[in-house]
C-alpha positions in Angstrom: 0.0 0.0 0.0 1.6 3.7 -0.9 1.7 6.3 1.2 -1.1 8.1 0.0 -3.4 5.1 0.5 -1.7 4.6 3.7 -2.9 8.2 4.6 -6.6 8.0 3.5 -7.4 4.7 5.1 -5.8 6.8 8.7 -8.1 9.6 7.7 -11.0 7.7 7.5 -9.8 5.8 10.6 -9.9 9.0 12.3 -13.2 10.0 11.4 -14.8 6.7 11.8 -13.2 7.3 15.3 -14.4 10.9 15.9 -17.9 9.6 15.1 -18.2 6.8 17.2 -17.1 9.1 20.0 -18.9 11.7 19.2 -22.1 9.2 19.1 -20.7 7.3 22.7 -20.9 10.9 23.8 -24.9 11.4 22.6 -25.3 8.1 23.7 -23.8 9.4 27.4 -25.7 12.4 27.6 -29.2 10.4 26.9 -28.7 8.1 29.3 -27.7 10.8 32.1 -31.0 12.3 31.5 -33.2 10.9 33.9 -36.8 10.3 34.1 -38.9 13.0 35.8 -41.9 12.0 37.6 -44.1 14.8 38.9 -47.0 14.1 41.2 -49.6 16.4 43.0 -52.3 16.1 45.1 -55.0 18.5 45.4 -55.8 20.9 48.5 -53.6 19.3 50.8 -52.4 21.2 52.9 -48.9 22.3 55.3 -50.1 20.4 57.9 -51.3 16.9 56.4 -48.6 14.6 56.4 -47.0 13.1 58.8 -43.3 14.2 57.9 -45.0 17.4 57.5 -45.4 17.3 61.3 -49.3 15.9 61.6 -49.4 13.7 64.6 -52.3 11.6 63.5 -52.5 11.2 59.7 -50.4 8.4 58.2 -48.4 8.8 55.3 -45.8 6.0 55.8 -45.1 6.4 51.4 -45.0 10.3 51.3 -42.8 9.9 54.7 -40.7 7.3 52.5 -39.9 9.8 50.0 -39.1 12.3 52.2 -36.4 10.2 53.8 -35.0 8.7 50.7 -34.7 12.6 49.3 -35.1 16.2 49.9 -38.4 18.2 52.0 -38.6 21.4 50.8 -40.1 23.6 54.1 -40.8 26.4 51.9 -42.0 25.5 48.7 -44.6 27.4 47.2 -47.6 26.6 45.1 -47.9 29.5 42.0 -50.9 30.4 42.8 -53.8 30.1 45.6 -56.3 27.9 44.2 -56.1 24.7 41.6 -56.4 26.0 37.8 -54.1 29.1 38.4 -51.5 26.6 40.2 -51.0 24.1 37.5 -50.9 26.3 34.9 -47.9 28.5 36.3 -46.8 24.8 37.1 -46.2 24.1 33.8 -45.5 26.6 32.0 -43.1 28.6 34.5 -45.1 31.8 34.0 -47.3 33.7 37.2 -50.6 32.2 35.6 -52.6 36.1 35.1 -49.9 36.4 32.2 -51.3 33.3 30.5 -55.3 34.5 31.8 -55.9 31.6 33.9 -56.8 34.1 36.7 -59.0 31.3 38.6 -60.3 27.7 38.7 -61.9 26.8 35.1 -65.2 25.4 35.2 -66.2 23.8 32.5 -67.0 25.3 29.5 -65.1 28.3 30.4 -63.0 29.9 27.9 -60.2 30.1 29.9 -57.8 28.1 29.0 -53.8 27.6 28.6 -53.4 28.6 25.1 -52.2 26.9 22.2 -49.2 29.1 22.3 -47.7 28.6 25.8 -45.1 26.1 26.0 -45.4 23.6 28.9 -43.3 21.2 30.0 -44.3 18.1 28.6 -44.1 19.9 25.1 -40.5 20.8 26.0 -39.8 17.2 27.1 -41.5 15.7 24.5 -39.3 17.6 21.6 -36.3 16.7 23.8 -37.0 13.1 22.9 -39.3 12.7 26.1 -42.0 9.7 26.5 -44.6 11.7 27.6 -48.2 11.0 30.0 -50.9 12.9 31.8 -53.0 11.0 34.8 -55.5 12.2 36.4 -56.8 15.9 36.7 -56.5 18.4 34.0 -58.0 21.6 34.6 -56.4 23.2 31.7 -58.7 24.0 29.5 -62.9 24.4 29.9 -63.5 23.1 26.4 -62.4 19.9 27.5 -62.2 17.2 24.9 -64.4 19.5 22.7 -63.1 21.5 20.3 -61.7 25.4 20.0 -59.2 24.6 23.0 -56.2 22.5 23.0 -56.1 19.2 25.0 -53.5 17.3 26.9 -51.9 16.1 23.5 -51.9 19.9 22.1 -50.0 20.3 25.1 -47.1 17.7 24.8 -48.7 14.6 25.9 -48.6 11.0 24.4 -50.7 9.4 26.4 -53.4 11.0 28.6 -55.9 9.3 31.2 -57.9 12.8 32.4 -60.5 14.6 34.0 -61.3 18.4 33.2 -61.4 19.1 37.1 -62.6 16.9 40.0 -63.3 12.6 39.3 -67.4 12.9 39.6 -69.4 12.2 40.8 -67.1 11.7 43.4 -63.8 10.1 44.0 -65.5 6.4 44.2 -66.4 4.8 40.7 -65.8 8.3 38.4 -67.3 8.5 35.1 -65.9 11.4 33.7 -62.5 10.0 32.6 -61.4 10.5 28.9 -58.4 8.5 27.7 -56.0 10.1 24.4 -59.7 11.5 23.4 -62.5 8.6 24.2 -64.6 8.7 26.8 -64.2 6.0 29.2 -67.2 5.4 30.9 -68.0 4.6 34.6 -64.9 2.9 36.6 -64.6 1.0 39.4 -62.7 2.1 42.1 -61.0 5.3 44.2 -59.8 7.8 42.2 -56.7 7.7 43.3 -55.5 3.6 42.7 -57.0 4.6 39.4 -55.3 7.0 38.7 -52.1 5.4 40.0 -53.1 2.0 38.1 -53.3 3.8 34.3 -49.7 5.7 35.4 -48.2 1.7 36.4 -50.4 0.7 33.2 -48.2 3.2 31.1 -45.0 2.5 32.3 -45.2 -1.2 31.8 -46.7 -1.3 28.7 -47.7 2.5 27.2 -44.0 3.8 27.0 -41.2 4.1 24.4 -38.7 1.8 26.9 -35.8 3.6 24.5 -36.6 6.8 25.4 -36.8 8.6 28.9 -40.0 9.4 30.3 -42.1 12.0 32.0 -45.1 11.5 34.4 -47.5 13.6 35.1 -49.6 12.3 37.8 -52.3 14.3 39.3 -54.5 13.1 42.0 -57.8 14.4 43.0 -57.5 13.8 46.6 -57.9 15.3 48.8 -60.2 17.9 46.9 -64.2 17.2 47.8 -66.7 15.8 47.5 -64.4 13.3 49.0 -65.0 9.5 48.8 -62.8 7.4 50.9 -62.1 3.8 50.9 -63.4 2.4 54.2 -60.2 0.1 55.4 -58.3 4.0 55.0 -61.5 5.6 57.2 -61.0 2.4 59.8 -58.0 3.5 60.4 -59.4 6.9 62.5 -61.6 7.2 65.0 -63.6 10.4 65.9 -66.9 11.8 67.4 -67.1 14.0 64.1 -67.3 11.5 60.9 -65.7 13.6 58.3 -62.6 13.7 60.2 -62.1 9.6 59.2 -63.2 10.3 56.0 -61.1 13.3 55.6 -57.7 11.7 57.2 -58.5 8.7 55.3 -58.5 10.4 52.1 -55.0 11.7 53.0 -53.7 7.9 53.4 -55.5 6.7 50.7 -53.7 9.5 48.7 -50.5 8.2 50.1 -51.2 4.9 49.5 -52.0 5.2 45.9 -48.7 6.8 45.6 -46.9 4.3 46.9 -48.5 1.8 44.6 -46.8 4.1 41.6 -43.3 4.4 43.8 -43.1 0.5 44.4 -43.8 0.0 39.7 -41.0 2.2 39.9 -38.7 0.7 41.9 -40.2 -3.2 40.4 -39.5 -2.0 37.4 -35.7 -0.8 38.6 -36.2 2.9 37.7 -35.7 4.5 40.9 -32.1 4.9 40.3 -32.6 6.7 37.1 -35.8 8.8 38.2 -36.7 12.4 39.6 -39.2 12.3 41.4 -41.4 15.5 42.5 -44.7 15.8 45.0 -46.3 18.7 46.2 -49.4 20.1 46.3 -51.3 22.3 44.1 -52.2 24.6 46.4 -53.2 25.0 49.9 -56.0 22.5 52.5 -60.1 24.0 51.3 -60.9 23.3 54.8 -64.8 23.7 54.2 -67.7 23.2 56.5 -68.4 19.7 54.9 -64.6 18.9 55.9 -62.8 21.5 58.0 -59.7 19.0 58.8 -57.4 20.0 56.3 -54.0 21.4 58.1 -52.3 24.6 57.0 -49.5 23.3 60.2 -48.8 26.8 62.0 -49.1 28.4 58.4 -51.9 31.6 58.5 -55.1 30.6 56.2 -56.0 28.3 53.4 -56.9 27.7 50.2 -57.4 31.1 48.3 -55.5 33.0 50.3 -52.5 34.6 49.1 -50.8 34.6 53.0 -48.9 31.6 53.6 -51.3 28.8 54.4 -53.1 29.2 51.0 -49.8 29.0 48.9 -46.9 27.3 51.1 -47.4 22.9 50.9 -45.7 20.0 50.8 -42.6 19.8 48.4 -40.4 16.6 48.0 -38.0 15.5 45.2 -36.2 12.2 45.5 -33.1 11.6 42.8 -30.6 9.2 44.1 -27.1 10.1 43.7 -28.1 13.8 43.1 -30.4 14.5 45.5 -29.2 14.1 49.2 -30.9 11.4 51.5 -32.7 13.1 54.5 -32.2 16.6 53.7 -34.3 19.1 54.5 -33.8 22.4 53.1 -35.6 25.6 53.7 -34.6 27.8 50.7 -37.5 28.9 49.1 -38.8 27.4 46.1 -41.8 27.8 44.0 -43.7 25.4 41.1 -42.5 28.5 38.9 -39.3 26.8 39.2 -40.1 23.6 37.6 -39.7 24.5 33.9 -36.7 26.0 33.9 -35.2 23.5 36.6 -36.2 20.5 34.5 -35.0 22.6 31.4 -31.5 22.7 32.5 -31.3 19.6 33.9 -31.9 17.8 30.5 -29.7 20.2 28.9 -32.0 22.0 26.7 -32.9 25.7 26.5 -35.7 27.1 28.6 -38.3 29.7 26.0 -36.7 32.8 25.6 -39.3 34.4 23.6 -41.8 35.4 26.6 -41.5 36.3 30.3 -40.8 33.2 32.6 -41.0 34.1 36.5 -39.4 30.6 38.0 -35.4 30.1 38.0 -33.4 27.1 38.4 -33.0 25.6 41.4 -30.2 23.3 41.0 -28.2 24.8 43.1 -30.6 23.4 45.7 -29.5 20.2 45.4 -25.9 20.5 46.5 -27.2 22.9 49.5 -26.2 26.5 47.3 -28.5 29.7 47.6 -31.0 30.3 44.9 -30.3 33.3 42.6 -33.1 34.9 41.4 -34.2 37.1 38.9 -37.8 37.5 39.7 -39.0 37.8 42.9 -41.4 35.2 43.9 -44.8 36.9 43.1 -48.2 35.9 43.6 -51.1 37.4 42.1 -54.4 36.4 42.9 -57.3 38.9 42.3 -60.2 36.5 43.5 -58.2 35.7 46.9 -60.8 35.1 49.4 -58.9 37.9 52.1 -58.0 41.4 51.0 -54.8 40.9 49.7 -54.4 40.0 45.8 -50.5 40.5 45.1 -47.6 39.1 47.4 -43.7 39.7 47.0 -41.0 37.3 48.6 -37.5 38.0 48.6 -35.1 36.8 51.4 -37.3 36.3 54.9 -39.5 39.0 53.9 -43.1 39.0 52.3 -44.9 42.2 51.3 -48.8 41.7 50.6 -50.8 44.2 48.4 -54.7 45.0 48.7 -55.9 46.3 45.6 -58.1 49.0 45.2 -61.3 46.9 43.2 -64.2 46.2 44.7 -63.7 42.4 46.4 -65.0 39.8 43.9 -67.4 37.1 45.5 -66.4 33.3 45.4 -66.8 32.3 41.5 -65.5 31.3 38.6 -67.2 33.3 36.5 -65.4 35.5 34.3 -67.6 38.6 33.6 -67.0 41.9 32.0 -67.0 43.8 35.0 -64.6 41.2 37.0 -61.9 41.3 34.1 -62.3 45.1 33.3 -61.2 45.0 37.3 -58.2 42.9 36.4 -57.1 45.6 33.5 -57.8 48.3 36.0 -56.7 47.3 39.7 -54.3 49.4 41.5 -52.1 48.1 44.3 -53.4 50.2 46.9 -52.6 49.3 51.0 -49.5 47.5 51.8 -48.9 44.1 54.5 -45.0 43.3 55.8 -44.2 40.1 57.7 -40.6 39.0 58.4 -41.6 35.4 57.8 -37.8 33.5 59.6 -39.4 35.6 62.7 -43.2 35.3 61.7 -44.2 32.0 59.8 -47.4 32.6 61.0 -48.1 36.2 60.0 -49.6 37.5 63.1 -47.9 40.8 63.6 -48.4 43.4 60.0 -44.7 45.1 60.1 -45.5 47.2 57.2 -45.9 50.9 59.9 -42.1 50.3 61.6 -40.3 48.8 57.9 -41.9 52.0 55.9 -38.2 52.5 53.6 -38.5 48.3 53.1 -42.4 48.6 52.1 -41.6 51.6 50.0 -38.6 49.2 48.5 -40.4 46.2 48.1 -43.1 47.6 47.0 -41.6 49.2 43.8 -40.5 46.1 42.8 -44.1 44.5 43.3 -45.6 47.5 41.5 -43.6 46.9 38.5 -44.1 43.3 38.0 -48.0 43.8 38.6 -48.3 46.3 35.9 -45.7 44.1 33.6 -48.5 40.9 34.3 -51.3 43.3 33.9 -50.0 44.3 30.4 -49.9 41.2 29.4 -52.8 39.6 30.5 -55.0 38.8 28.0 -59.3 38.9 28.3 -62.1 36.1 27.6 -65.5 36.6 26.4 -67.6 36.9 29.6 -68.8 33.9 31.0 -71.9 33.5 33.6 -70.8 30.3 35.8 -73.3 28.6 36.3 -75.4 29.6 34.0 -74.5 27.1 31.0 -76.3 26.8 27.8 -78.3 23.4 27.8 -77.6 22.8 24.6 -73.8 23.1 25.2 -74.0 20.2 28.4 -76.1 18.0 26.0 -73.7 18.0 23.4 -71.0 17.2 26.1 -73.2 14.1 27.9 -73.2 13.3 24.0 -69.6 13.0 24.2 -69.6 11.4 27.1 -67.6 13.6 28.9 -69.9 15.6 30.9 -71.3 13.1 33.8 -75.0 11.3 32.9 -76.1 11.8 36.7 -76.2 15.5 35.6 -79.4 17.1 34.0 -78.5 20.1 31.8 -80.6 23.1 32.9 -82.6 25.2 30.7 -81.2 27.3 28.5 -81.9 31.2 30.6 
């Protein structure tokens, strides 16, 4: 062989070299990206598990995960109440700039529009497996069209309801799976739930590619249905308090079913997995035993006992054992923490209010951008906005007439939204306060005067932005519109449509 043949075969040695390297490296980087699990449960509360500090509930899987990884004692819901939450949940962005500025009913035109970028449709281009279980609460055209659906929205696979399992949790009818309706089921929500996300990783899946799990239960949000070995396990002279506590175990339990797949399936070494809460315990009349822990308020409240819950992430080998870290960290954070960790770029083109929070997980400080901000202009107390930074939280009341418990979105109610002015101003030093029981805002004015320029200008920032639906009466539907949805089979047969008004 001459030289020059000598030299070509080297060459193409080389680059036959170069590419198989550069391929091992690909090959490397996909199989360091891990699968991300994220699971919430809906209106629990601070104070409802046991490694949460309640001294009666049991919550021996949740308590599992919480020793196996990280609890987060200040992790924050993006918004007061459940539509609001998952929306800034996944798509990193305080939920009025996306007009999901309370819980959707259905029907509702409020919805997460077609172009807002969640995370399952960043995972999913990433070369993501991608699933949805359990509640929705997206969109109010659900599986109708003019809104997009679960799949418009990066998922596969999709087992959903548009809100709560009806007509309760026990035997639901309302579930539509990747489009079909699919009738009455027997069972708890919540092992149902947990059973189609176990169905789906056994069988549903591209086993070549990573995955990510969305897994939303509907306990324990009412009208509650409980399992009676869970409500056996509780005594009381009060019986919602068995049926209540039990719902909290049987939410626990149903999680556990999906941890032990996991770990039968040997994926808990390569899986992140995420709980928390979409929001803080409803603590109604029917069932006032949800637990805000020492935490001021509930559900639809924007001081801490509506919007601080339960947080946990478990990632072997990345994620200390036992930790517990009080940094604070909000569901605005997921995008772009998931974003990074996969190695792909978080959307540059619009506003995102969350940050990474790597630095979390090998005990660094959080640098942020953005102040955590709340904004909730149907908040059941006076005040609408909220401002975090460091140990202190500045509340603002606006200066709109207060809006009455609805999910109606009228005229009037969103020509508020467009007009509201942050008016009187709360301060709490929360390392000091956790409770909020003494207002410092008189003897901090140059801090309220601080923090309050910096809440002013992401309000009116949001407020540009914000964008306005065609009014809508809740509950005044059309007839017509609910029979064409029983048609479908997605709006519940126990339900007679009213009379068109």
């Amino acid at each position: 062989m001459n030289v020059t043949k000598r030299t070509s075969l080297g060459i193409l040695v080389l680059c036959w070299v170069a590419c198989q390297s550069a391929a091992d490296v690909g090959r490397s980087a996909e199989a360091e990206r891990p699968n991300i699990v994220v699971a919430l449960a809906d209106d629990l509360g601070y104070g409802d598990l046991a490694c949460y500090g309640n001294p009666v509930i049991k919550t021996p899987n949740l308590d599992r995960l919480a020793a196996e990884g990280m609890r987060l004692t200040s992790y924050y819901a993006p918004a007061a109440n459940c539509s609001p939450s998952r929306t800034g949940l996944m798509t990193g962005r305080t939920p009025n700039r996306v007009g999901v500025y309370n819980w959707i009913p259905m029907f509702s035109p409020m919805h997460v529009g077609r172009e807002e970028i969640t995370i399952a449709t960043l995972l999913r281009s990433a070369g993501y497996s991608t699933c949805h279980a359990g509640k929705w609460h997206l969109n109010g055209q659900f599986n109708l069209p003019g809104q997009p659906q679960p799949s418009d929205h990066g998922f596969d696979h999709w087992f959903s309801t548009q809100n709560n399992a009806l007509p309760c949790h026990h035997d639901p009818d309302n579930f539509v799976r990747n489009g079909e309706p699919v009738g009455r089921l027997g069972g708890f929500s919540g092992p149902l739930v947990a059973g189609e996300a176990i169905r789906w990783l056994q069988r549903g899946r591209d086993p070549e590619k990573p995955f990510f799990l969305f897994v939303c239960f509907h306990e324990p949000h009412e009208p509650i249905a409980t399992d009676e070995r869970f409500v056996r396990m509780y005594s009381s002279d009060d019986p919602s308090l068995p049926v209540h506590h039990g719902n909290v175990t049987q939410l626990d339990h149903a999680f556990g079913l999906l941890m032990q797949a996991i770990d039968r399936l040997d994926l808990d070494e390569d899986t992140l997995v995420f709980f928390a809460s979409d929001n803080g315990p409803a603590i109604t009349s029917y069932h006032p035993h949800g637990s805000a822990g020492p935490l001021r308020h509930k559900k639809g409240h924007l001081y801490e006992g509506g919007i601080r819950v339960p947080g946990i992430v478990r990632w072997p080998g990345h994620v200390p054992a036992g930790e517990v870290c009080d940094e604070p960290v909000s569901g605005l954070d997921l995008l772009p923490t998931l974003c990074e960790l996969v190695g792909i770029e978080a959307p540059k083109d619009r506003p995102l209010d969350g940050t990474s929070v790597l630095p979390v997980f090998e005990g660094q400080p959080i640098e942020r951008k953005t102040p955590l901000y709340w904004q909730f202009n149907y908040a059941s107390s006076k005040p609408k906005v909220a401002l975090r930074i460091g140990d202190w939280k500045l509340l603002a009341h606006l200066n709109t007439p207060e809006e009455k418990p609805t999910a109606g979105i009228t005229a009037e109610s969103q020509q508020a939204i467009k007009a509201a002015e942050p008016t009187e101003f709360e301060l709490y030093n929360l390392r000091d306060d956790l409770g909020e029981t003494t207002d410092l805002a008189q003897k901090e004015p140059q801090r309220v005067v601080a923090m309050a320029e910096e809440l002013k200008a992401l309000f009116y920032e949001v407020r540009q932005e914000c964008p306005t639906w065609p009014p809508f009466d809740w509950p005044r539907y059309e007839g017509k519109r609910i029979r064409a949805a029983q048609e479908a089979g997605i709006w519940p047969q126990w339900k007679k449509a009213p009379k068109p008004k």
